[in-house]
DRENVEX-780615 format. One line per 5 residues: number of its first residue (from 1); for each residue x, y, z of C-alpha. Coordinates in nm, 4 decimals. Example, Ala and Ser with C-alpha at 12.3 -4.5 7.8 and 13.67 -1.06 7.14 Angstrom:
BEGIN
1) 1.2300,-0.4500,0.7800  1.3670,-0.1060,0.7140
REM end
This chain:
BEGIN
1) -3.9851,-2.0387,3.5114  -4.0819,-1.8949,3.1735  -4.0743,-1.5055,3.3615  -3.6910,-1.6182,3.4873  -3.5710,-1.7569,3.1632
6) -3.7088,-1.4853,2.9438  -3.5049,-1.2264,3.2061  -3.2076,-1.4130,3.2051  -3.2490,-1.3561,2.7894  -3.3104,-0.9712,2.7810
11) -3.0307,-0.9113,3.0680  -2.7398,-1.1130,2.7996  -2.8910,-0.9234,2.5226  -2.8317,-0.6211,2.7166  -2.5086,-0.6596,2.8358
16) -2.3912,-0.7361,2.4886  -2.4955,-0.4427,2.3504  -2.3829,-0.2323,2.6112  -2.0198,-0.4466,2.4832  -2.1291,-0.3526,2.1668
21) -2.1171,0.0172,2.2600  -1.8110,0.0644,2.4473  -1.6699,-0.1366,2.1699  -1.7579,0.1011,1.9032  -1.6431,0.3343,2.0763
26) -1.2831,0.2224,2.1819  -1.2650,0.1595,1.7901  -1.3609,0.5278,1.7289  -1.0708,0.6283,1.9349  -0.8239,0.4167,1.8038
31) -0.8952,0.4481,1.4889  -0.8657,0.8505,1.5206  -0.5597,0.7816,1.7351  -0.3220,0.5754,1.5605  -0.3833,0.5663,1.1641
36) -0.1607,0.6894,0.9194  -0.4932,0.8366,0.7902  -0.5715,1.0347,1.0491  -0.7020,1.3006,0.7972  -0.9602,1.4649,0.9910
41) -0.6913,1.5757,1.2437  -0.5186,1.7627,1.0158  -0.8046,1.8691,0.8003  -0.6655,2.2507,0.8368  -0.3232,2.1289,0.7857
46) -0.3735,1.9452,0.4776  -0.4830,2.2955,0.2854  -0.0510,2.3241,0.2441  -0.0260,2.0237,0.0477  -0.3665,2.0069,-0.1614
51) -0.2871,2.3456,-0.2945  -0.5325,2.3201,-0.5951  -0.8357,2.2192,-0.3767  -1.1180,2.3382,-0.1954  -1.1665,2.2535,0.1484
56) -1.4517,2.0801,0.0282  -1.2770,1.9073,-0.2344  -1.0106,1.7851,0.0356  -1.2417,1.6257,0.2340  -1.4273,1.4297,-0.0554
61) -1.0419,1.3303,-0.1553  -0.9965,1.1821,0.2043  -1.3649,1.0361,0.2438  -1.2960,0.8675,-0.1170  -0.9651,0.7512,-0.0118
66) -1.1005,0.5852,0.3049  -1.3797,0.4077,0.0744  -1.1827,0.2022,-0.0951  -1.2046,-0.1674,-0.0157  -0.9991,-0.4914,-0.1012
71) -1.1680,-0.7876,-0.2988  -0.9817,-1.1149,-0.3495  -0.7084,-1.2111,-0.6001  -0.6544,-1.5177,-0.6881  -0.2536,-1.6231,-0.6360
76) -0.2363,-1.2156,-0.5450  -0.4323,-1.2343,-0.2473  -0.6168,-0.9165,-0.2849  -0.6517,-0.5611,-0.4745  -0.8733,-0.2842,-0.4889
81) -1.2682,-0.3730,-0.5852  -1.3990,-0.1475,-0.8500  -1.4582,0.1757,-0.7193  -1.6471,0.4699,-0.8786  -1.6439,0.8711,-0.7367
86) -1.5493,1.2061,-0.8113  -1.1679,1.1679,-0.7208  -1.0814,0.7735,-0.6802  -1.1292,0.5360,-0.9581  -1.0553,0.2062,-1.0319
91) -1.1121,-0.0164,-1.2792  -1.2775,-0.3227,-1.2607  -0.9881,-0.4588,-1.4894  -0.7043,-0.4080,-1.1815  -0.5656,-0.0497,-1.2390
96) -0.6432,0.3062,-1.1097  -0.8014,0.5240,-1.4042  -0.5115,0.8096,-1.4754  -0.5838,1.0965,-1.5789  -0.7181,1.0605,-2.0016
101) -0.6827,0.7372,-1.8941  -0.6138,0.5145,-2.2451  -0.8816,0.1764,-2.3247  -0.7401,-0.1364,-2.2221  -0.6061,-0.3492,-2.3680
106) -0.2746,-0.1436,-2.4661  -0.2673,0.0072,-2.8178  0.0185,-0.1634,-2.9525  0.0730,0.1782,-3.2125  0.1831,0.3735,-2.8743
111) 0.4612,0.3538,-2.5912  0.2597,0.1653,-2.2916  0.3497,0.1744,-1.9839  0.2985,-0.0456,-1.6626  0.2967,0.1154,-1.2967
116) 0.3796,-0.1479,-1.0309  0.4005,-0.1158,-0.6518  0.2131,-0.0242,-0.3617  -0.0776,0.2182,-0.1936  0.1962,0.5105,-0.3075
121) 0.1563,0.4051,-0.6261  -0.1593,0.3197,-0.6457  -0.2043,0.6941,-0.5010  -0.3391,0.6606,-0.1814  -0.4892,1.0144,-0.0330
126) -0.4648,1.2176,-0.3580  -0.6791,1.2566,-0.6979  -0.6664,1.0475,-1.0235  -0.5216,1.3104,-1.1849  -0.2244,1.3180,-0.9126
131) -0.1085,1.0071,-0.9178  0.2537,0.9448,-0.9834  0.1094,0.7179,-1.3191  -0.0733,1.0744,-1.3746  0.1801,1.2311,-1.3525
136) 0.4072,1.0555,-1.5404  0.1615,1.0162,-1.8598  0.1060,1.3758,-1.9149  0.5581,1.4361,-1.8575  0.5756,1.1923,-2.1549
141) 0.3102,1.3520,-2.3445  0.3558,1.7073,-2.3061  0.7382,1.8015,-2.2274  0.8320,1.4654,-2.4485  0.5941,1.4631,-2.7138
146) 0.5706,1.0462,-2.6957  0.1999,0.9316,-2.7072  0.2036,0.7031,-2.4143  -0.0624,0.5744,-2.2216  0.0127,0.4815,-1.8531
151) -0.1733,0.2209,-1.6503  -0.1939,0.2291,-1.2888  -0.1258,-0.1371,-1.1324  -0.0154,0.0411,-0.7801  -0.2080,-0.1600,-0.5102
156) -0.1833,-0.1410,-0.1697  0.0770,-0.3181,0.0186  0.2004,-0.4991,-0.2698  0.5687,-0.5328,-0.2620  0.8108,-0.6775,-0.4881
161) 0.6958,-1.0291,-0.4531  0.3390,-0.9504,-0.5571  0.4063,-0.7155,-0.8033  0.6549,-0.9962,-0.9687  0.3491,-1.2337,-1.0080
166) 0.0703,-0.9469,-1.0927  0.3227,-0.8503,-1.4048  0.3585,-1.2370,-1.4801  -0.0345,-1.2840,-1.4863  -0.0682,-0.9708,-1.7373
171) 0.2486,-1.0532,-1.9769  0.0824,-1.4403,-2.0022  -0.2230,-1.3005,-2.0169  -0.0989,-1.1130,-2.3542  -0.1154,-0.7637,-2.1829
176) 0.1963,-0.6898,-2.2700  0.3115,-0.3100,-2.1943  0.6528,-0.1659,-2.3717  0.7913,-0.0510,-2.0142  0.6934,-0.1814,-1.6716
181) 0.7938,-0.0054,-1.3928  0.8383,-0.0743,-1.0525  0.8185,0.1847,-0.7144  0.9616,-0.0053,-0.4526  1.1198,-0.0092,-0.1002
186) 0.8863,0.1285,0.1433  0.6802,-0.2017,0.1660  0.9744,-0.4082,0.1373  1.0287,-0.3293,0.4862  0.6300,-0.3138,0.6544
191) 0.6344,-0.6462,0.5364  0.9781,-0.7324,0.6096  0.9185,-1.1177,0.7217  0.8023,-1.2441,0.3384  0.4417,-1.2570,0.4730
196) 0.1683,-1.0932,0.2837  -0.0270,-0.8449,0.3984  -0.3514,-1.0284,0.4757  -0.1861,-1.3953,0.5872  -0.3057,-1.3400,0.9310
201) -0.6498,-1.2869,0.8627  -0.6499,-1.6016,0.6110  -0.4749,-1.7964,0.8764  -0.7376,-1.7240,1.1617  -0.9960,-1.8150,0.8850
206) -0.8792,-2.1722,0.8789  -0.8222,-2.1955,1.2345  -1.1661,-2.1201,1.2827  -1.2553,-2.3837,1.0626  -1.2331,-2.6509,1.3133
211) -1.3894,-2.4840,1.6086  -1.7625,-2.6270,1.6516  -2.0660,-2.3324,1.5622  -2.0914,-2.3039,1.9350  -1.7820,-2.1949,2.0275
216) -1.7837,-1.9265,1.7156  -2.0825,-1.7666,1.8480  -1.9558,-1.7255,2.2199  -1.6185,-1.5728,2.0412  -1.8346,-1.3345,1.8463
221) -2.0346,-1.2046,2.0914  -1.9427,-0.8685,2.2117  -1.8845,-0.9584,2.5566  -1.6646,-1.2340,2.4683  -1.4494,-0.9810,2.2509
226) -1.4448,-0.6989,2.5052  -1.3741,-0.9021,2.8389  -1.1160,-1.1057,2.6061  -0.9952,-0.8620,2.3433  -0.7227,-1.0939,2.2246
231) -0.8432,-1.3473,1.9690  -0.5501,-1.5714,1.9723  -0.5907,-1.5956,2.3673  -0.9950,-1.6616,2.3195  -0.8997,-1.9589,2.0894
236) -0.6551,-2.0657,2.3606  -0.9011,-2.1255,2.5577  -1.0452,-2.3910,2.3525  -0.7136,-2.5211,2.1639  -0.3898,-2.5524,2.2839
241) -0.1485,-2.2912,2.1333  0.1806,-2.4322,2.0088  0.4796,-2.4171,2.2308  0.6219,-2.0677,2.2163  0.9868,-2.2179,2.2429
246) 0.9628,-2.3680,1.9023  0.8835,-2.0188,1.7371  1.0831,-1.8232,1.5482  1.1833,-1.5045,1.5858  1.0652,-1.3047,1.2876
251) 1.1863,-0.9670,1.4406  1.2972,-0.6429,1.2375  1.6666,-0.7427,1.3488  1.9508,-0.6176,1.0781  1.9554,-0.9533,0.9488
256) 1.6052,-1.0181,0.8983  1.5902,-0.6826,0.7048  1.8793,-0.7003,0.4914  1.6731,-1.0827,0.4109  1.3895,-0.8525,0.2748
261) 1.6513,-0.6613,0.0655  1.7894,-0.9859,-0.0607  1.4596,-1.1095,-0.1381  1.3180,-0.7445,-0.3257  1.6773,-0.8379,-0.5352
266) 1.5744,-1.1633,-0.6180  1.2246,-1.0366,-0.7332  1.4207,-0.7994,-0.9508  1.6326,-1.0172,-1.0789  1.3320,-1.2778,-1.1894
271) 1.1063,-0.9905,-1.3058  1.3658,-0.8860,-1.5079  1.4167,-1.2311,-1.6968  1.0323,-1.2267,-1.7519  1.0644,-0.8961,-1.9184
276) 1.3365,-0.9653,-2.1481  1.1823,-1.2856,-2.2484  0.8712,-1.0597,-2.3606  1.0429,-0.7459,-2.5044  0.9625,-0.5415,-2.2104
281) 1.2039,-0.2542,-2.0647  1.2185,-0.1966,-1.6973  1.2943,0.0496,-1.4499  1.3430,-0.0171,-1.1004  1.2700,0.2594,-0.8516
286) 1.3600,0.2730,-0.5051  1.1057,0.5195,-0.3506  1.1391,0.8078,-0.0602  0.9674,0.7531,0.2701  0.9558,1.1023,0.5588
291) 1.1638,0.8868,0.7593  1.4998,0.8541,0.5573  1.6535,1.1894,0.4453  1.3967,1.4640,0.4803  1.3354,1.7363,0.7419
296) 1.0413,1.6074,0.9369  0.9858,1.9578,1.0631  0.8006,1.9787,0.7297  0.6575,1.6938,0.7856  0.2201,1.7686,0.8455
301) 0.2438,1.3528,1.0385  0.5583,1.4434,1.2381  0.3475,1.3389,1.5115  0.2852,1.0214,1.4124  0.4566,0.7209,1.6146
306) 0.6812,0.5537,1.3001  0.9469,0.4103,1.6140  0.5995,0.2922,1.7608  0.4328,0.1646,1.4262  0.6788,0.0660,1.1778
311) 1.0518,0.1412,1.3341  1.1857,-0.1509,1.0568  1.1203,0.1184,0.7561  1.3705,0.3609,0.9086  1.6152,0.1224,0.9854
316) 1.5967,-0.0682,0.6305  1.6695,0.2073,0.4465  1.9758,0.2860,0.6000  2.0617,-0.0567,0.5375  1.9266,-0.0642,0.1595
321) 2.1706,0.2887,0.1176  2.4582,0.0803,0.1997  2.3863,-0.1769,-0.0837  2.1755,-0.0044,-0.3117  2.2372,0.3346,-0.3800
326) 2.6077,0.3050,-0.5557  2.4352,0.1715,-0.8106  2.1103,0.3906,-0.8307  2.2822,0.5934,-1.1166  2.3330,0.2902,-1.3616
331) 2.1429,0.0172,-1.5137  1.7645,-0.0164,-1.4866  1.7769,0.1186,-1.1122  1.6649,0.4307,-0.9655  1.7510,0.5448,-0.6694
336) 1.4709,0.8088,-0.5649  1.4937,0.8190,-0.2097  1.7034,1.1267,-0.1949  1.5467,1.3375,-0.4203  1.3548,1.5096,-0.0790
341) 1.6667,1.5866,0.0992  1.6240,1.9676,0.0527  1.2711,2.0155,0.0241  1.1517,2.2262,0.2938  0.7908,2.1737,0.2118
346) 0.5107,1.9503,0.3541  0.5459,1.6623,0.0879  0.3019,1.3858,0.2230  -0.1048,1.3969,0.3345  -0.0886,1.0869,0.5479
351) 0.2321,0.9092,0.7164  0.3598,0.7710,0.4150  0.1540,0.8966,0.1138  0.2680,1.1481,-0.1347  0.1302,1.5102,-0.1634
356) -0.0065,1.5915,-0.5399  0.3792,1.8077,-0.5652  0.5292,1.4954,-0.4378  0.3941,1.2716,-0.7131  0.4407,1.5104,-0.9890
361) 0.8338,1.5610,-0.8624  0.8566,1.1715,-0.8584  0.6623,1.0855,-1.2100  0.8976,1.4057,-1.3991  1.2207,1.2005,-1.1809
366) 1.0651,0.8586,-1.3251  1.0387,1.0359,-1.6435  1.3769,1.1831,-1.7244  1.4988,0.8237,-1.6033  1.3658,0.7099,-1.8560
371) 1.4321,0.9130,-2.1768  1.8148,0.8741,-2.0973  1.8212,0.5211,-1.9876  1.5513,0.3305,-2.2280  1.5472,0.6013,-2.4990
376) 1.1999,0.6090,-2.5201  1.1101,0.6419,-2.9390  0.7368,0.5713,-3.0818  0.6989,0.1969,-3.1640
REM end
C-alpha cells in the first residue's frame, strides 16, 4: 500500500512540474511576443534612437528598465521601490534621481519644480540623465540661467487621479515645490474606466480571502493553472460568479472615453485649487503618443498590435483634440501632442516610451511654456 501511495506521490509531483515547464515556457513566449518592451527584438534597431550609447550600454538601459518593481502606497496604491544601478535610480523618498539631482527637501532659495504623471514621465526605457525632468532641469539652468532643481514624481500608470492625490500628500506634507507640473493624456485613456492600475489584482486578493487553504493550493498548483488557465473560471468552480446580465459595460465606447476626459478635467480643475491655495503655479501638459499624429513608418514598434492592445488611446485622442486643443495655447494648458507631426525620426524605444531626443524636445517644449506663461524669476 505504502509502494502504491508513495507512486501515486512522485507521479503528481511529476506532472506538476512538467506544468511547471510548459508553463514557463508559454510565459517566455508571450512575454517576448506581446510587450511593449519587447527590447531584445529590436536590440539592433534601438542603436537609431540611443544615439549616445554603446550597444552595451543599451542593453544595461533595457535590463535596468525591466528591474524595476512596484512596492505599495498607501491611498496611491503603488510606486516604484527604491532602486539603485548604473542608469535607473530612484529614490527611496518617491522620485527618480535627475540628472545633479538637488537634496530633498526643496531649497526654498531656488525655483523647484514638481514632475507629475506616468511611466513617460517617470522615464521608462531611457537614462536618468534623459528623462524629460532631466531634461527640463538642465533647459532652465543652462539656456535660462534660473537655478532650479527638478524632481521626478513620474510613476508608472499614474494618471490624473493619482497624481492629484500624490501632489496633495507632498503639499500637506510641507513639500511644497514653486511649479508642479503635470504630463498627461496617454494614461487617461489605458485606464479609461476610473480603475487603477492594480484593482484587479487587489480584488482577486480579497476574493481569495474566503476560499478555504485547500482549495488555494489545488488553484496554485501548476496543473490546476495550465489545464484551467483562467483564474476567474477556476474560482467559478468553487463560487458562483455573479450574473453577467447585471454587469456593466465598461467598454472603450465614445462615451465612456470622453467620461475619462471629463474626469482628467475635473482632476485639473481640483489640483488646480490645491495649488493656488499653496502658492504653487501649474502647467498642464497633454502628452504625444505614436498613435495620434506621427508617421509610424518611423516608428522602431510599428509592429506592435496598439488596435489589439490598447485601441481606446487612439481613439481618445481624437476625441480629447476636439475639446482640448483650442485651448492648448492659453492658460496653464499645453497641448504637446502635435509637436511630432513632422518628425521623420524614430522617436520612441518601446510602444509608448520616449527616445532620449524625444524627452529633450518635450522638457525644452515644457520649458519655453513656461518662461512665457509663469515668468519664471528666482524666488
Amino acid at each position: 500500500m505504502s509502494v502504491i501511495v508513495m507512486n501515486v506521490i512522485l507521479l503528481l509531483i511529476g506532472i506538476n512540474v512538467c506544468a511547471w515547464v510548459i508553463l514557463e515556457v508559454k510565459q517566455k513566449a508571450n512575454t517576448q511576443s506581446s510587450t511593449p518592451y519587447k527590447y531584445r527584438g529590436y536590440e539592433k534597431s534601438l542603436e537609431a534612437v540611443y544615439p549616445n550609447f554603446t550597444v552595451e550600454q543599451i542593453d544595461r538601459i533595457c535590463k535596468d528598465t525591466r528591474r524595476l518593481h512596484m512596492q505599495y502606497e498607501p491611498f496611491l496604491q503603488h510606486r516604484e521601490a527604491p532602486f539603485k544601478s548604473e542608469f535607473v535610480n530612484v529614490d527611496k523618498r518617491g522620485f527618480r534621481i535627475t540628472k545633479d539631482q538637488a537634496e530633498f527637501s526643496p531649497d526654498s532659495r531656488h525655483v523647484n519644480v514638481f514632475v507629475f504623471g506616468g511611466s513617460t514621465a517617470f522615464g521608462y526605457g531611457v537614462a536618468d540623465g534623459d528623462t524629460i525632468a532631466s531634461g527640463l532641469q538642465d533647459y532652465l539652468r543652462r539656456t535660462q540661467g534660473i537655478q532650479a532643481n527638478v524632481y521626478n514624481f513620474g510613476r508608472a500608470h499614474y494618471a490624473s487621479t493619482q497624481e492629484k492625490l500624490l501632489f496633495e500628500q507632498l503639499v500637506l506634507a510641507g513639500q511644497i515645490p514653486n511649479i508642479a507640473i503635470f504630463i498627461d493624456g496617454l494614461n487617461e485613456f489605458v485606464h479609461y474606466d476610473g480603475s487603477l492600475a492594480f484593482t484587479n489584482v487587489l480584488q482577486k486578493f480579497f476574493e481569495s480571502g474566503d476560499i478555504p487553504p485547500e482549495r488555494k493550493i489545488l488553484l496554485r498548483l501548476p496543473i490546476s493553472k495550465l489545464l484551467i488557465p483562467d483564474r476567474a473560471y477556476r474560482l467559478s468552480l468553487w463560487e458562483d460568479l455573479p450574473d453577467s446580465g447585471q454587469r456593466v459595460d465598461n467598454g472603450p465606447t465614445e462615451r465612456n472615453l470622453s467620461k475619462a476626459l471629463d474626469r482628467y478635467l475635473a482632476n485639473k480643475d481640483r489640483i488646480e485649487k490645491l495649488a493656488k491655495e499653496f502658492g504653487v503655479k501649474t502647467l498642464f501638459v497633454w502628452q504625444p503618443v505614436p498613435v495620434y499624429n506621427y508617421d509610424m513608418t518611423h516608428h522602431l514598434f510599428v509592429r506592435y498590435d496598439y488596435e489589439g492592445s490598447y485601441p481606446q488611446v487612439k481613439a481618445g485622442y481624437t476625441i480629447a483634440a476636439k475639446r482640448l486643443k483650442d485651448g492648448g495655447s492659453s492658460g496653464n494648458f499645453f497641448w504637446a501632442a502635435d509637436m511630432q507631426a513632422d518628425s521623420k525620426e524614430p522617436l520612441y524605444v518601446s510602444a509608448f516610451h520616449y527616445s532620449p531626443t524625444m524627452s529633450a524636445d518635450i522638457a525644452q517644449s515644457i520649458g519655453a511654456q513656461l518662461i512665457d506663461r509663469i515668468a519664471i524669476s528666482r524666488p
